[in-house]
N, C-alpha and C positions, 0 to 999 in steps of 0.2 A: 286155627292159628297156623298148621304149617300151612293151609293151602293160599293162606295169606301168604304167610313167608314166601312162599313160590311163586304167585304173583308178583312181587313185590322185586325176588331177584330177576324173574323174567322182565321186568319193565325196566328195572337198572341198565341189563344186559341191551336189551332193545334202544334204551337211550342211547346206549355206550356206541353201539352202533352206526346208529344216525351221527353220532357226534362225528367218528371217526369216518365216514361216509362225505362228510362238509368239509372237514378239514382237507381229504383227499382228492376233494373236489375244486378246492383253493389251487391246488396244488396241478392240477393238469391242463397241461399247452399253456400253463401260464408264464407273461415273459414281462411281466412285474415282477421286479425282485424285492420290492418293499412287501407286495401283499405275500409276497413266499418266507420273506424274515417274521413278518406277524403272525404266521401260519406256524413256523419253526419255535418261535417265542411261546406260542399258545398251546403246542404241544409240550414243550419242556418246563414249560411254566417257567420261563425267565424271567427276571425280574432286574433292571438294569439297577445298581451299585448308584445308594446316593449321591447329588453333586455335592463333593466339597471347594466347589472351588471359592465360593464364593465367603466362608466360612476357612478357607487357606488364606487367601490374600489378607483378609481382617487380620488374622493371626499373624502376619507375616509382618505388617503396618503397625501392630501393638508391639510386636518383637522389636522392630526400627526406632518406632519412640521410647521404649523403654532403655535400651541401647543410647541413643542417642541423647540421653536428658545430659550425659557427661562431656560432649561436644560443646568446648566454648566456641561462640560465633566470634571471630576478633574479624572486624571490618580495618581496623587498619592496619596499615603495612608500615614495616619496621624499615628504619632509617640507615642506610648503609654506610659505616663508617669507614671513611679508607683507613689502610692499613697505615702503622708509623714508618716514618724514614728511617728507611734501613732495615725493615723487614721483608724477612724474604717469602715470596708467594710458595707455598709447598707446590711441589710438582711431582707427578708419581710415575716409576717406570714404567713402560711397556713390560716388564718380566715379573716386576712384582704384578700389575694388573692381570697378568695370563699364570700368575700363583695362584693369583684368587680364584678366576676363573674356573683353576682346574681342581678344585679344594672343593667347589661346591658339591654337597648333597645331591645328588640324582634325584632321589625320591623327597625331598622337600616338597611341597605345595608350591604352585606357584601362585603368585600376587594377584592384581587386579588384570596386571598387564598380560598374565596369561602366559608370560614364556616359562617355559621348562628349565628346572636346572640341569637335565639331562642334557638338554638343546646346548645350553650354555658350557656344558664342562665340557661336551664333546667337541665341540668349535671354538675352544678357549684359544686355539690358535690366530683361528682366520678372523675373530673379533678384537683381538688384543689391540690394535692400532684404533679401530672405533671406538673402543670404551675406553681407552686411554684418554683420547682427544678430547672426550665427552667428561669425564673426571678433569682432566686437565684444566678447559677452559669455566669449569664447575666453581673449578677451586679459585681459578683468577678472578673472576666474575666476583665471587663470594654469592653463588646464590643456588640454590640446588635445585633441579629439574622439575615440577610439577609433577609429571608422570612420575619420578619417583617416589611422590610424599601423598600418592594415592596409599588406601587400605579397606580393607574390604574383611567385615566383621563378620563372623560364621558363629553363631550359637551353639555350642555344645551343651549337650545335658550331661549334669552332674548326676545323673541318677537316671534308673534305668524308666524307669518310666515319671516324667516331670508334670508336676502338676499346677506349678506357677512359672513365669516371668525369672524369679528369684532361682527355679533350680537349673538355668542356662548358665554357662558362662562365657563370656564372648573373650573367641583368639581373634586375634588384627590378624591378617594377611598380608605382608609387604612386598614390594615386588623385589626379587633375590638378588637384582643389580642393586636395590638400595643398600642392603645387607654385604654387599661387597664392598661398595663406597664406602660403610662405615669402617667396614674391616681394614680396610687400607688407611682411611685418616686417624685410624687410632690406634695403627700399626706408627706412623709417625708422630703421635704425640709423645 
């Protein structure tokens, strides 16, 4: 029996050998760097990290429609009524608009649109004349900017580890000029 056993680790040993002899052998003057990564893999026994991508996006598409079942589609477009004789169109300062400005949250999220409220409160100066004009002619119009009634729904988990649809709950994201606009028109109401 031992002189089995001693056999048995001499031929381990002797494989171990060889093995480490081919791999070493992979490995010299060679100027393929795929056959050196196979060689590197096969020694550390790597094993690449399943793909989830494809098992994300589903997830991600299920998250959307379940989110979305609450999205009324309205195809048509509402009828603009003029205003009555003798009302007067709101219009808003330049100083109140550059109040707003400078009121904003720094560290807010920003919207779809991506700008910072930091951007925004620290250039509340040099934009006050732009977003006035833009508010301005909003309000004469009576129609409010597209880019502003974008929103962009982010799933938070209710719990620390979720294990339906039901334990997300979706915050809108609005972009923080719209959140000023409202702030101002309902500073004048």
């Amino acid at each position: 029996l031992k002189t089995a056993r001693a056999n048995l680790s001499r031929g381990i040993r002797e494989a171990k050998r060889q093995y480490s002899r081919g791999i070493s052998h992979r490995f010299k003057d060679s100027r393929d760097t795929r056959s050196l990564w196979r060689g590197i893999q096969t020694i550390t026994d790597y094993k690449p990290p399943p793909q989830t991508c494809d098992s994300t996006i589903s997830l991600l598409n299920e998250l959307n429609s379940f989110f979305a079942r609450f999205e009324v589609q309205n195809s048509t477009t509402a009828q603009k009524t003029p205003p009555p004789p003798g009302d007067q169109v709101m219009t808003l300062s330049p100083d109140s608009v550059r109040r707003s400005l400078s009121r904003i949250n720094a560290r807010k999220a920003p919207g779809p649109d991506n700008i910072l409220g930091r951007v925004l409160r620290d250039c509340a100066v040099e934009l006050t004349d732009v977003f006035t004009d833009i508010f301005n002619i909003s309000l004469n119009q009576a129609v409010v900017p597209t880019c502003f009634k974008a929103t962009t729904i982010i799933p938070v988990p209710k719990k620390s580890s979720p294990s339906c649809f039901n334990d997300y709950h979706p915050v809108a994201l609005t972009p923080i000029l719209m959140k000023c606009f409202e702030w101002l028109v309902m500073q004048h109401i």
